[in-house]
C-alpha positions as CSV (number, residue, x, y, z in Angstrom):
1,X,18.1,-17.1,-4.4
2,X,16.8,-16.5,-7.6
3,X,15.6,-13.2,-8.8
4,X,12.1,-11.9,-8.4
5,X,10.0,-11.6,-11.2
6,X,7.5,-8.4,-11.3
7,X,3.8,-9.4,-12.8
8,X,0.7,-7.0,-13.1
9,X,-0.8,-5.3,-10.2
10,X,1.5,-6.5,-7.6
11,X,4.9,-6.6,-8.9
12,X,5.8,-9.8,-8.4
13,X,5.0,-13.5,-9.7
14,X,6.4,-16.7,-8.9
15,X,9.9,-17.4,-8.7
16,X,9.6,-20.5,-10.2
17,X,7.7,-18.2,-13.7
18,X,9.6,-16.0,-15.3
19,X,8.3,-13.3,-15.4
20,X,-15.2,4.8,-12.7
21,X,-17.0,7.0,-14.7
22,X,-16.5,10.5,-13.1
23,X,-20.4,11.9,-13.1
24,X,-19.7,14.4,-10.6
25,X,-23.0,15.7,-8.6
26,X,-23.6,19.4,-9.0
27,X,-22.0,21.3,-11.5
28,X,-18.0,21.6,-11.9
29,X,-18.2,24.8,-10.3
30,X,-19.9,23.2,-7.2
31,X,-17.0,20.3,-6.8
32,X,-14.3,23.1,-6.4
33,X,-15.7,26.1,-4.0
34,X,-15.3,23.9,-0.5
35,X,-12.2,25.2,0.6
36,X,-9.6,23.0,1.8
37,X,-9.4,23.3,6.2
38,X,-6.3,24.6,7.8
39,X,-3.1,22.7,7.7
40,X,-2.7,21.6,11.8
41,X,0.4,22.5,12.8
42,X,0.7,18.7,13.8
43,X,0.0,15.7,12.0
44,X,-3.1,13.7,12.7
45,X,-1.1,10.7,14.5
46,X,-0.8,13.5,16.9
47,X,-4.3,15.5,17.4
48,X,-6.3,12.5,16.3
49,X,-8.2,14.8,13.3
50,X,-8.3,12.8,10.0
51,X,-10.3,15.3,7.4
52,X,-13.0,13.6,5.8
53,X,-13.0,14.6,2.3
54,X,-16.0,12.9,1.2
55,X,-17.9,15.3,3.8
56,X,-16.3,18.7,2.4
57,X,-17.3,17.3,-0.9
58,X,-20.9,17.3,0.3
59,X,-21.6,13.5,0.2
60,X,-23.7,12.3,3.6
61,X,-22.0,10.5,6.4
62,X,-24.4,8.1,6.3
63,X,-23.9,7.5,2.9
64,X,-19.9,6.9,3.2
65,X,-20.4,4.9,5.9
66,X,-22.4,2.5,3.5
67,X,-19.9,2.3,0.5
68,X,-17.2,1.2,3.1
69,X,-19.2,-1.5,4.2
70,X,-20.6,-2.5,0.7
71,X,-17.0,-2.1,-0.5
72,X,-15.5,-4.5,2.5
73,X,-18.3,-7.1,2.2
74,X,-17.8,-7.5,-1.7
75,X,-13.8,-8.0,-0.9
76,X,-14.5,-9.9,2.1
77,X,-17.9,-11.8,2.1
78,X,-19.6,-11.5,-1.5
79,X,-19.3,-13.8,-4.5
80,X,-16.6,-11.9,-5.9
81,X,-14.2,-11.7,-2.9
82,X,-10.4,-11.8,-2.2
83,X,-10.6,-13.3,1.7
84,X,-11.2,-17.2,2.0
85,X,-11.4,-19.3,5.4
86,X,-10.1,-21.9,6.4
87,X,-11.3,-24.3,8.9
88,X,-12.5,-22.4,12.0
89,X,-9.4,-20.9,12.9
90,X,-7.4,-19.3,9.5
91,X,-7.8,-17.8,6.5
92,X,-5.9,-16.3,3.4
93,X,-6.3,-13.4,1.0
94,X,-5.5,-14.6,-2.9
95,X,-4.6,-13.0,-5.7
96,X,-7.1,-14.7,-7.9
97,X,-5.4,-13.5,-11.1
98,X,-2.3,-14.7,-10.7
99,X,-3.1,-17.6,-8.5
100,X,-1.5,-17.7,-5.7
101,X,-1.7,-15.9,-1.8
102,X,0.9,-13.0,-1.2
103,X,2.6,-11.7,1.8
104,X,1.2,-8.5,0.2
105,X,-2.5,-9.4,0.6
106,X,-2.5,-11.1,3.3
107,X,-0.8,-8.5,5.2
108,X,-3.1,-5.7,3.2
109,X,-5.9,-8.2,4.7
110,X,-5.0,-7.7,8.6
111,X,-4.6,-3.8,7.7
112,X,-7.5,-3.3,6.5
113,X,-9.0,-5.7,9.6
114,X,-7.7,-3.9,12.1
115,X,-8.7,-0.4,10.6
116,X,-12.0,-1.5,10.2
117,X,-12.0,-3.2,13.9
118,X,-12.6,-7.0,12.7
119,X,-10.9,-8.9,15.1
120,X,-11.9,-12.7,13.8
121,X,-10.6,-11.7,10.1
122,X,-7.3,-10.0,11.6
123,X,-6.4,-13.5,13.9
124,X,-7.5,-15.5,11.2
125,X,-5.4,-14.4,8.2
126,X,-2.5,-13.8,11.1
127,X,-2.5,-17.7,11.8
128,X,-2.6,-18.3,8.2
129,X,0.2,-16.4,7.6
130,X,2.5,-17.7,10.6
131,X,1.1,-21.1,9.8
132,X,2.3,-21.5,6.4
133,X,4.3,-18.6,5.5
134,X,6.9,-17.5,7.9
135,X,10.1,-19.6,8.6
136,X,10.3,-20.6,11.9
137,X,14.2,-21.6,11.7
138,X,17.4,-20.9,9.6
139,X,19.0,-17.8,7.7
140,X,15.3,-16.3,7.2
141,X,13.9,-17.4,10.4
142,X,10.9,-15.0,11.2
143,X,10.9,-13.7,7.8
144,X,7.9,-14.8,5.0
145,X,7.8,-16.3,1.7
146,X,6.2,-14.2,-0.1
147,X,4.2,-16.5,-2.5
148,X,2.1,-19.7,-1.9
149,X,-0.8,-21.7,-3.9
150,X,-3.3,-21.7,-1.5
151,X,-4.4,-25.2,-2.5
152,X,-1.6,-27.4,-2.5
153,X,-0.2,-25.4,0.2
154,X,3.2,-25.3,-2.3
155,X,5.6,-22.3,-1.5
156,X,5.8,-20.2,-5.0
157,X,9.4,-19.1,-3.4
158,X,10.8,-19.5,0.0
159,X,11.8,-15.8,-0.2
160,X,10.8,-12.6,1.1
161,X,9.6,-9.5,0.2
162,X,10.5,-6.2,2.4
163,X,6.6,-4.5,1.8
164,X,4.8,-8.2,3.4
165,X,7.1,-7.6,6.7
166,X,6.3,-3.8,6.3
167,X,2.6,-4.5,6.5
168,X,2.5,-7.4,8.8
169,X,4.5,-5.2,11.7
170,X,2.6,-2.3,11.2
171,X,-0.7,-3.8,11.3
172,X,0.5,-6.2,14.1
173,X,1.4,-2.7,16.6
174,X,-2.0,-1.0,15.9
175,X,-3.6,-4.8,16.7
176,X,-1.6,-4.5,19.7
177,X,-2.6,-0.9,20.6
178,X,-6.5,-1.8,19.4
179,X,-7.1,-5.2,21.2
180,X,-4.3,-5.6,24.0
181,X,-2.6,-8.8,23.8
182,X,-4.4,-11.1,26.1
183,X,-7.1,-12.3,24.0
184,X,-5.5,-15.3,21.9
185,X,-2.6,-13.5,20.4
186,X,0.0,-11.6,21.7
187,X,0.3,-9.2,18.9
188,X,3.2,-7.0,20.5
189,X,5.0,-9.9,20.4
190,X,4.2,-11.2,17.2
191,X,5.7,-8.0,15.7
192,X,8.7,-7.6,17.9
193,X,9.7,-11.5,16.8
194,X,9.8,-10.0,12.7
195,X,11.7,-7.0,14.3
196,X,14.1,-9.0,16.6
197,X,14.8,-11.3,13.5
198,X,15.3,-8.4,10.8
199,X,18.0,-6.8,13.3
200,X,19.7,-10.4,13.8
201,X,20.0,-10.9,9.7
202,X,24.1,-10.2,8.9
203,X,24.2,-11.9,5.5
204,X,24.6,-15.3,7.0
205,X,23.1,-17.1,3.9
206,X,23.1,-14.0,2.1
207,X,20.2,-12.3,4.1
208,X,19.5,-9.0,5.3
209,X,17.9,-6.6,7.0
210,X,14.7,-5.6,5.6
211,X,16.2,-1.6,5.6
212,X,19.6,-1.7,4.0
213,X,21.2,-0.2,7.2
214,X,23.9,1.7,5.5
215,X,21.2,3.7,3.1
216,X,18.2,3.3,5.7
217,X,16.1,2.6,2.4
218,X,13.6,-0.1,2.6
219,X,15.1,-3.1,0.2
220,X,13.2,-4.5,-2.3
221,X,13.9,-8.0,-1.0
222,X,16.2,-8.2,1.7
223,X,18.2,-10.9,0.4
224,X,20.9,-11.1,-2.3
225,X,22.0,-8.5,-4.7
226,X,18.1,-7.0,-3.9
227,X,19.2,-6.0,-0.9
228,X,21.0,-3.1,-2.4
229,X,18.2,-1.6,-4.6
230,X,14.4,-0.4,-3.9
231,X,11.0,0.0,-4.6
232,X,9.5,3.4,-4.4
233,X,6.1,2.0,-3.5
234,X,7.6,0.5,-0.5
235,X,8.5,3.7,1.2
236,X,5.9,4.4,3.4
237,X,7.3,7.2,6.2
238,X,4.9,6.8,7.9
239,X,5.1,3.7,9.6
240,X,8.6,3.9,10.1
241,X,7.7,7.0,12.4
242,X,4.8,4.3,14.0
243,X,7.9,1.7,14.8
244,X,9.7,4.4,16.0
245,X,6.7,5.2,18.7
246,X,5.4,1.7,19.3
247,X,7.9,-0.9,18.5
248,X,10.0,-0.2,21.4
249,X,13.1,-2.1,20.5
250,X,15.2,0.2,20.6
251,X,15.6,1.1,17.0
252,X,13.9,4.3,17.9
253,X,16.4,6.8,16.2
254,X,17.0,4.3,13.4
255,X,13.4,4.3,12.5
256,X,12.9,8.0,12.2
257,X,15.9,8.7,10.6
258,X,14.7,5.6,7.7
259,X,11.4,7.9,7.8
260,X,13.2,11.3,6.9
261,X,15.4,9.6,4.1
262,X,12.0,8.3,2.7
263,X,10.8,11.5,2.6
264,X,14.1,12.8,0.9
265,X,14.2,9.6,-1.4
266,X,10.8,10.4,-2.8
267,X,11.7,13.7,-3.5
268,X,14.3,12.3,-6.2
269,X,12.1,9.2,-7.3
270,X,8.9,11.7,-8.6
271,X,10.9,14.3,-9.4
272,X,9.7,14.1,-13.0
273,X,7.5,17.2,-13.8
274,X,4.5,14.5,-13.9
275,X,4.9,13.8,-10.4
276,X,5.3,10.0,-12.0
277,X,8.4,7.6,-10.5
278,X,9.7,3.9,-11.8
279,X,8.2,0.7,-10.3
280,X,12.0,-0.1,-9.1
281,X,14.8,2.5,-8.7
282,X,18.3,2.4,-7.4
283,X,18.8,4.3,-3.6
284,X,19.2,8.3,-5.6
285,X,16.1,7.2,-7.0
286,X,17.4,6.5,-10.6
287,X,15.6,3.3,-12.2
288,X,16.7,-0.1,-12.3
289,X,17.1,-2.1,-14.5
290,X,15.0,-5.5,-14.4
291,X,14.7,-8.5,-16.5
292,X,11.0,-8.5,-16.5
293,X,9.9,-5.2,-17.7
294,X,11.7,-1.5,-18.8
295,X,11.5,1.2,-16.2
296,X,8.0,2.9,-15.8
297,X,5.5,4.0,-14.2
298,X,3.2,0.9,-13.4
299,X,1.2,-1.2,-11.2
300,X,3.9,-0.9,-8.1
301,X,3.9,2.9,-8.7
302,X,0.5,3.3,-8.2
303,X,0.6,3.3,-4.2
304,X,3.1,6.4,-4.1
305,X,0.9,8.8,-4.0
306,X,-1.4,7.0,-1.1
307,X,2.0,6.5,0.7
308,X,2.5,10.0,0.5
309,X,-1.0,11.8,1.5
310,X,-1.2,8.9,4.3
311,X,2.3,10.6,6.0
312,X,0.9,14.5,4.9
313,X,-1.8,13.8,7.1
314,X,-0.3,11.7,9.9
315,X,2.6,13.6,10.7
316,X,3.0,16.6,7.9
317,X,6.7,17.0,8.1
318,X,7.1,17.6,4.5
319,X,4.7,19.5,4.0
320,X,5.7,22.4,1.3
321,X,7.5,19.7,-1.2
322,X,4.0,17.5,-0.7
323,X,1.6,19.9,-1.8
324,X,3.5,20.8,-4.9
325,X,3.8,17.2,-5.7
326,X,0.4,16.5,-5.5
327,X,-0.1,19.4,-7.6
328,X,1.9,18.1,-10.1
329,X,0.9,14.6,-10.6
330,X,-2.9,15.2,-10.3
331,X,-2.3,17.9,-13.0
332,X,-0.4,15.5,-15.5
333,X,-3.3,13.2,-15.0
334,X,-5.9,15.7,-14.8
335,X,-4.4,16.5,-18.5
336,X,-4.9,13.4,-19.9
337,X,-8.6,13.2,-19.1
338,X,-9.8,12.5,-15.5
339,X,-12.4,9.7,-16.7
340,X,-9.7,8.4,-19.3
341,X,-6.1,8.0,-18.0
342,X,-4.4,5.1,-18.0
343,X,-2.6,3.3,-16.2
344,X,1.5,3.0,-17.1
345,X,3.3,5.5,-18.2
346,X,6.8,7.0,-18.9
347,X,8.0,9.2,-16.5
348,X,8.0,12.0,-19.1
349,X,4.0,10.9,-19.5
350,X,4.4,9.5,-22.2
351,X,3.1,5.8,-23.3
352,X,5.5,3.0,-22.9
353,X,6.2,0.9,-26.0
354,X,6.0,-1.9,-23.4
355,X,2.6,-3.1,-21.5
356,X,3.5,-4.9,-18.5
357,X,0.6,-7.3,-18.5
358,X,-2.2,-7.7,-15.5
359,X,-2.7,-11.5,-15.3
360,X,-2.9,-12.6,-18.7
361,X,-4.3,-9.2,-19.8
362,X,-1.8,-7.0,-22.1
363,X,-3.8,-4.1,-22.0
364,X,-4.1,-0.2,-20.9
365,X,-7.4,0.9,-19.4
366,X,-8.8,3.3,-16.9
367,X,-7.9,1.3,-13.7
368,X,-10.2,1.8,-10.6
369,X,-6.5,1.0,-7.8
370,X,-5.3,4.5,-9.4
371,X,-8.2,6.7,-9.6
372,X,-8.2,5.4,-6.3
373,X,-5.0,5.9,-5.5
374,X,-4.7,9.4,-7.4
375,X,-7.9,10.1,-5.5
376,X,-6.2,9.8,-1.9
377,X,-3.8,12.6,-3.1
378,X,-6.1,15.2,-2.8
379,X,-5.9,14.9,1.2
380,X,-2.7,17.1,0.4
381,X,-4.2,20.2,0.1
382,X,-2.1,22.7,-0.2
383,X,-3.0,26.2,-2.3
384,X,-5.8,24.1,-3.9
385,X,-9.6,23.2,-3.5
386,X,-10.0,21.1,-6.4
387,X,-12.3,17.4,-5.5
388,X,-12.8,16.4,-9.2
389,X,-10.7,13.3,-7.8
390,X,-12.7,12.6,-5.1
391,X,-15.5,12.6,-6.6
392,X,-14.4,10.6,-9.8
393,X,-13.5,8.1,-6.7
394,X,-16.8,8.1,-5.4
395,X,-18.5,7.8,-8.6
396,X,-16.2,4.9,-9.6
397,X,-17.5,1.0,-9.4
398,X,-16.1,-2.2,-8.0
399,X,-17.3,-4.5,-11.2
400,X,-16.1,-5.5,-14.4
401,X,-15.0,-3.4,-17.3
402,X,-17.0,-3.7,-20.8
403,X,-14.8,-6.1,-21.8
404,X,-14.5,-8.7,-18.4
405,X,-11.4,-7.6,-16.8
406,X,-11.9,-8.1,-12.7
407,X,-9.3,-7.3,-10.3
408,X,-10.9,-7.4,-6.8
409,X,-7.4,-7.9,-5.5
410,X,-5.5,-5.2,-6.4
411,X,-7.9,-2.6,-7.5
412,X,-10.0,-3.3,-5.2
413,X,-8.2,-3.4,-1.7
414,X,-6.5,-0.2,-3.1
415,X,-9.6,0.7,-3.7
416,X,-10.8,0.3,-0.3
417,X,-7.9,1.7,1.5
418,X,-8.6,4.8,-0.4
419,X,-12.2,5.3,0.8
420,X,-10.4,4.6,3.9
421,X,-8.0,7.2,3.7
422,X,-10.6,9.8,1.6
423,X,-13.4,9.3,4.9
424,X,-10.4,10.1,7.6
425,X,-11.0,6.1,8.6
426,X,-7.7,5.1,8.0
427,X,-5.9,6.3,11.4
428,X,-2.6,4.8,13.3
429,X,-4.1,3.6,16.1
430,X,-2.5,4.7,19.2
431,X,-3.4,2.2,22.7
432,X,-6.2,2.2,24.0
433,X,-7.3,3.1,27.3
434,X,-8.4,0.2,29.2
């Protein structure tokens, strides 16, 4: 297989290619007196309470109930948006920058479905997916390649990437728990046929389990030499602790464990005084070396600090290292200007001499998927009060930038998670009583 090339926003293009305004309401004094509520003693996976930070920042409930919707009809129904259908029965999300339909967005697509309890757009991109996507047969049989052109239907690479399966099982149990599995799709099954594969995957034809077993690190790509490295942005805790609850495949141990070396893994990846970690790293946490771009902070690295409020909140078992990394990565970019930082970095904060490039855009700006993303941070709470982030969220815009950029895709669905996340809407979604 050849090696994966990294491209803006989503770290990754083609195999076959190498390679807003923070006006906050009431005075500054105002956005920091609400004090932060009690930490639970459990997470909310377990008591079901998801704060709502754009409530303690004094916004209406009626008013963040609007900007979700607004937000999800512009990426799902409006002139500028990232969800297509096809026929009656399918449909894909596309990366319209770059071209082509991901196992990243499509699998984004169903989370955000399910979250948001849209059952036609969750089956739809799911038969899409299956449909053209995920190899029925051979070494990666129930695995996905990653990259298609939605029009000619063309498979960009016939490999996977570990974050698509991450997504598409996770969001595959909570349709399962949300909707039973009697109405079209059996979406217990669906997932356990990914997981059954993964566990089946010995290196026959050089593939592998989506976790490196021996380091129980999520791989970047479970195949090759890319079996035996990572990418930060793909450590999400938290749903490893969800397979370990709801997959019931007996990986039950395996999964928590993976979930607690996260957890441990991150704590080496940002340790930088910036809270700031490499796109791609080795297992410690070191970077790695790629042939598309030095190591940095940049597009990938932007979902760390979701990854990690998202598992403060659901099951807060890292609690005291959390809070101080928060602290330390809202600072750095609190320091360079809340309505001004950009958007790669060296770890040490510093620019990189080298701009990774978002479509055919070289260029750093003031992108909305971190303040977004750097936004959803401030559900660790810790020692502090501060909401200058949630606000500079709220006051931030889905449109174009003075000079033309769009990227609905990945700006804007982390966009959208984050309001999610930010309005205590983004929940794991235990079964439901029927």
């Amino acid at each position: 297989m050849k090696t994966r090339f990294s491209f803006p926003h989503l770290s990754r293009v083609s195999l076959l290619l190498l390679g807003l305004l923070y006006a906050g309401l009431g005075s500054a004094a105002a956005q920091r007196t609400r004090k932060p509520a009690p930490a639970s003693p459990k997470g909310a996976f377990y008591t079901g309470k998801y704060p709502n930070l754009f409530r303690e920042a004094g916004y209406k409930q009626a008013d963040i109930d609007q900007k979700i919707t607004q937000t999800y009809q512009a990426l799902f129904k409006g002139p500028n948006k990232v969800y297509f259908e096809v026929g009656d029965s399918m449909a894909y999300v596309s990366d319209l920058k770059n071209h082509d339909a991901r196992t990243e967005g499509l699998s984004y697509g169903m989370m955000i479905a399910v979250q948001l309890n849209k059952k036609g757009e969750f089956d739809r991109l799911w038969r899409w997916s299956k449909k053209y996507l995920q190899h029925q047969s051979g070494p990666l049989e129930g695995y996905f390649a990653w990259s298609i052109n939605p029009t000619t239907l063309k498979r960009n690479s016939e490999g996977p990437a570990s974050d698509g399966e991450l997504y598409f099982i996770t969001s595959l149990l909570f349709a399962s728990n949300r909707w039973g599995n009697t109405t079209g799709i059996n979406y217990y099954q669906e997932a356990r046929r990914i997981l059954n594969a993964m566990w089946k995957k010995d290196g026959t034809g050089d593939v592998y389990n989506l976790i490196n077993t021996q380091h129980k690190q999520i791989t970047f790509v479970p195949v090759g030499d890319m079996y035996n490295w990572t990418d930060p942005s793909y450590h999400v805790p938290a749903f490893m602790e969800v397979w370990a609850e709801y997959a019931k495949d007996g990986h039950e141990a395996f999964y928590r464990a993976c979930a607690d070396t996260s957890r441990a893994f991150l704590h080496r990846a940002c340790r930088a005084p910036t809270g700031l970690n490499y796109d791609y790293t080795e297992f410690s946490g070191q970077p790695r070396e790629t042939k598309w771009a030095p190591p940095a902070f940049r597009y990938d690295s932007w979902r760390v600090p979701m990854n990690i409020a998202m598992d403060y909140v659901w099951f807060g078992k890292d609690k005291a290292w959390q809070e101080q990394y928060a602290q330390r990565f809202q600072g750095f970019l609190r320091g360079k200007g809340l309505t001004t930082f950009e958007d790669q970095f060296n770890v040490d904060g510093s620019r990189p001499d080298f701009i990774l490039p978002a479509g055919n855009v070289k260029k750093l700006r003031h992108s909305l998927g971190l303040v977004a993303t750097s936004a959803s941070a401030s559900l660790i709470r810790g020692n502090t009060n501060d909401l200058d982030f949630v606000h500079a969220l709220w006051n931030a815009k889905l449109e174009p930038y003075a000079d033309g950029y769009f990227d609905p895709y990945y700006d804007g669905i982390l966009y959208l998670f984050s309001l999610l996340h930010l309005s205590g809407k983004y929940q794991a979604i235990h079964p439901q009583q029927r």
